[in-house]
C-alpha atoms as one frame of an Amber mdcrd trajectory, in Angstrom:
protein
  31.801  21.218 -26.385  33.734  19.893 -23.435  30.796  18.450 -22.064  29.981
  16.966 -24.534  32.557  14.951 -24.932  33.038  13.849 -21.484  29.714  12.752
 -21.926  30.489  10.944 -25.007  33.531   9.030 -23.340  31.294   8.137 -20.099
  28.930   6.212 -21.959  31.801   4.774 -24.199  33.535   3.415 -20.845  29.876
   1.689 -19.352  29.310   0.220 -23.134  33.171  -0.986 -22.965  32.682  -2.529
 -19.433  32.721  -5.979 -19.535  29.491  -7.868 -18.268  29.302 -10.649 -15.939
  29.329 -14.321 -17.547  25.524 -14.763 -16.623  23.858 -11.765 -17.421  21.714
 -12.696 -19.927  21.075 -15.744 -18.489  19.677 -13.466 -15.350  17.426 -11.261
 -17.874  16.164 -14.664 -19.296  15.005 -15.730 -16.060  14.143 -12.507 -14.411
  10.132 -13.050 -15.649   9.886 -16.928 -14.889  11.393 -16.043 -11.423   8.850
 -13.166 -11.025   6.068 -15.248 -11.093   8.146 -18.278  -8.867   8.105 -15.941
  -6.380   4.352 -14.901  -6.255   2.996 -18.482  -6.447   5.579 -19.050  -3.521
   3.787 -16.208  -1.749   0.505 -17.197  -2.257   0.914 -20.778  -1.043   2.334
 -19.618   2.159   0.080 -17.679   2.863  -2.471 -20.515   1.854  -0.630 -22.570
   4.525  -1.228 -20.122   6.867  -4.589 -19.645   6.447  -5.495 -23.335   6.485
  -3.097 -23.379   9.527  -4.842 -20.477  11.670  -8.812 -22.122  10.439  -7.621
 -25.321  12.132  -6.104 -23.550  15.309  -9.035 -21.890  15.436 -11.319 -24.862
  15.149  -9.001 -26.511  17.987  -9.482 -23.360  19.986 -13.340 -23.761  19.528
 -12.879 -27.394  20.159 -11.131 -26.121  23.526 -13.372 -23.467  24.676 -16.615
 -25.047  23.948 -15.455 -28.896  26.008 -14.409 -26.321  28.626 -17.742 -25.099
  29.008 -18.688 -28.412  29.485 -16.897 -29.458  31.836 -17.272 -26.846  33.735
 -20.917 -26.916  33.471 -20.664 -30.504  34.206 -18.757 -29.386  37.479 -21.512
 -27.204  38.309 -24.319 -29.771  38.592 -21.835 -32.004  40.698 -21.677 -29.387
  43.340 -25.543 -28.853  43.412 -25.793 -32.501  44.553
């Protein structure tokens, strides 16, 4: 029986506890935030990825007028 009511006056004391000014204005925006947050994510990493394809295609870019010139070099010095 003593358990009981402890038990009974713990939840008494959370329901008594007074709640933040905003709470429900948290729980209202909980969802709408939720789904902020993974269009957020997926446009960075959109960014990214369009970020990395063009360093990549700079790279390529790179490499290939490297091989180029370096071919280029090449015939010079069989003259």
């Amino acid at each position: 029986a003593a358990t009981e009511e402890m038990s009974i006056e713990e939840v008494d004391l959370i329901n008594l506890a007074p709640r933040k000014p905003d709470w429900d204005l948290k729980r209202d925006v909980a969802k709408k935030l939720e789904k902020l947050e993974r269009r957020t994510q997926r446009a960075i990493a959109e960014l990214i990825r369009e970020r990395l394809q063009a360093s990549n295609e700079d790279l390529a870019l790179a490499v290939n007028a490297a091989a180029v010139d370096s071919r280029n070099d090449d015939d010079d010095d069989e003259d």
